[in-house]
C-alpha positions in Angstrom: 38.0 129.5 83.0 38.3 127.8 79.5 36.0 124.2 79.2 38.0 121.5 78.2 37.6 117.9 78.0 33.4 117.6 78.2 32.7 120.7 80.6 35.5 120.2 83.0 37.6 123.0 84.3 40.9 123.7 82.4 43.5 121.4 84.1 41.0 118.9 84.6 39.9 115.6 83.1 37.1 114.0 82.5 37.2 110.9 84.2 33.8 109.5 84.6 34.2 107.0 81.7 36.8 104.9 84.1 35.0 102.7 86.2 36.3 102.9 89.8 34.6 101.2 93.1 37.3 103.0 95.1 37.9 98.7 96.4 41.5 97.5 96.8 43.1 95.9 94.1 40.4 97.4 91.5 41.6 98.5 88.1 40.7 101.8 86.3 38.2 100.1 83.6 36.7 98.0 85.1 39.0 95.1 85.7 38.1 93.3 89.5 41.5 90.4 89.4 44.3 91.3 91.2 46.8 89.0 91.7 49.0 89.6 94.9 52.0 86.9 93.6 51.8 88.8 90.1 52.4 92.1 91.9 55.0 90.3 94.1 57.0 89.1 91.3 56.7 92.2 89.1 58.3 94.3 91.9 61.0 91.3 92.5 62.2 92.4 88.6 62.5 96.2 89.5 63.9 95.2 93.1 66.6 92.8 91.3 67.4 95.6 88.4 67.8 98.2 91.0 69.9 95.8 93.1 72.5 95.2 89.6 72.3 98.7 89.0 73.2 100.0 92.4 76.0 97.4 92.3 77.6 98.6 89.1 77.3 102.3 90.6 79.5 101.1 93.4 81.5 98.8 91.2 82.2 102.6 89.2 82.8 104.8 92.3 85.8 101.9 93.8 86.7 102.5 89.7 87.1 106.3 90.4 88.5 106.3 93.6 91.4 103.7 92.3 91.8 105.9 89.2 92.3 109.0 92.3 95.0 107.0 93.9 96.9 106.5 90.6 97.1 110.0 89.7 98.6 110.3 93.4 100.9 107.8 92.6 102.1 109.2 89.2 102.8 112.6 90.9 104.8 110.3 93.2 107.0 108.8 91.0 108.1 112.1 88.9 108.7 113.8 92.6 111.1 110.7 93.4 112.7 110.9 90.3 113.4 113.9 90.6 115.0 113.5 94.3 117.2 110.6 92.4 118.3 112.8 89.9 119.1 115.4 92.5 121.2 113.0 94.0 123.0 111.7 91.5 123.7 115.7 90.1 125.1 116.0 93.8 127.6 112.6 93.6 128.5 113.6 90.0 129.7 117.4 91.2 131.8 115.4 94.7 133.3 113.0 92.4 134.2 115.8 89.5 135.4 118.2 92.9 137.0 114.9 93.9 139.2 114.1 90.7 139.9 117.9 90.5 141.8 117.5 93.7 143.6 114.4 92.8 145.1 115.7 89.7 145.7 119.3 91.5 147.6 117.1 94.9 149.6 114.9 91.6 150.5 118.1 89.9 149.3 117.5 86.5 148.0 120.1 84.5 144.2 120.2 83.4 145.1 119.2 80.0 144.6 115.7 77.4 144.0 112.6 79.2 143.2 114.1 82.6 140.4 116.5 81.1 139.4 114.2 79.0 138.5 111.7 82.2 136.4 114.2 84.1 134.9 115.2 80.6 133.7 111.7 80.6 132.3 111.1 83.7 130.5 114.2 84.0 128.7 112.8 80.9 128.2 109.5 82.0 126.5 111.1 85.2 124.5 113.2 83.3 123.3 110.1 81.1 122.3 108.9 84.5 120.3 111.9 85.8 118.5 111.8 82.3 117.4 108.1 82.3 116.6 108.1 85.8 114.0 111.3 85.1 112.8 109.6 81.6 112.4 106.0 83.7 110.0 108.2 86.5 108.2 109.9 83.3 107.7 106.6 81.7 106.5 105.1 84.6 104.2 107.8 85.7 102.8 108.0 81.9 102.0 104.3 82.8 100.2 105.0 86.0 98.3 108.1 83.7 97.3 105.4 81.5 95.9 103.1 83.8 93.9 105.5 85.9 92.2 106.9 82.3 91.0 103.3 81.4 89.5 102.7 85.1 87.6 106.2 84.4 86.5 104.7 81.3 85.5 101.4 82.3 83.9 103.4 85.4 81.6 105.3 83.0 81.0 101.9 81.3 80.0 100.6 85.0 77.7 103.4 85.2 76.5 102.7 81.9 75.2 99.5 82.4 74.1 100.3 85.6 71.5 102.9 84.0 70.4 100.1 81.7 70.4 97.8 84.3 67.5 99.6 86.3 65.8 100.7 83.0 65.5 97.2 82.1 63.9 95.7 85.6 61.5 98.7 85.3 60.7 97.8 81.8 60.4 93.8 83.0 58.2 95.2 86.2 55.6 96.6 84.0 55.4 94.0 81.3 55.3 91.6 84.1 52.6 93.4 85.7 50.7 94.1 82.7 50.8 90.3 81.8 49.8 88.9 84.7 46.9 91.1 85.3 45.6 91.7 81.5 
């Protein structure tokens, strides 16, 4: 076994400098004050820092779970745009089948103004189908957005939350140490 630290074993320290009477309340050093209200209120600092930071952890995880529910909801409105565009692509080929046999039952040939009439509203339903998926899109982007900046204001919860319980350590001990030194 290697001697460090004036004789002592390796792993060991010295400590027979510190004075210690082995009494309650007694300081390493020698100091015999204690003051139970000084204790008190140093603890109420880490208690209250705690307390903020356990709130802004929650305040993040209702952040997260919000953010959850919007992706949900994005996913939502693409699959119901999608159903409207399905059912306007089923209208538009009823009302093309539709005009087909009106002209066929008149006996006008598919030719000029006739063509020219279906040619239009098959464009004019597919102008629909295309706004209706680029409105879900838009709106789903939206909901995308909104759910990334509760994630990052979550992490900026959780942030402050971490500082908060750093700083009521940091005011525990300085309150501590002031009121005892």
């Amino acid at each position: 076994m290697s001697q460090h630290y004036g004789g002592m074993p390796s792993g060991y320290m010295n400590t027979s400098k510190y004075k210690n009477t082995g009494k309650a309340g007694q300081q390493f050093g020698g100091s015999s004050s204690f003051n139970g209200q000084a204790a008190f209120n140093a603890a109420q600092y880490g208690i209250e820092g705690l307390s903020e930071g356990l709130g802004l952890f929650n305040d993040a995880g209702f952040l997260e779970q919000k953010a959850g529910l919007k992706d949900i909801s994005a996913k939502g409105i693409i699959e119901e745009g999608e159903q409207r565009a399905s059912q306007i692509e089923r209208l538009a080929y009823k009302t093309t089948g539709t005009q087909r046999a009106i002209i066929a039952k008149s006996g006008v040939t598919f030719s000029g103004s006739a063509v020219s009439v279906m040619a239009d509203t098959q464009k004019q339903f597919r102008m629909d189908i295309y706004r209706t998926r680029l409105t879900a899109a838009s709106q789903s982007n939206a909901m995308g957005y909104s759910a990334m900046w509760d994630r990052i204001e979550a992490g900026n919860k959780r942030t402050a939350g971490v500082a908060a319980i750093g700083q009521g350590i940091l005011k525990m001990g300085a309150s501590y140490a002031a009121a005892t030194a």
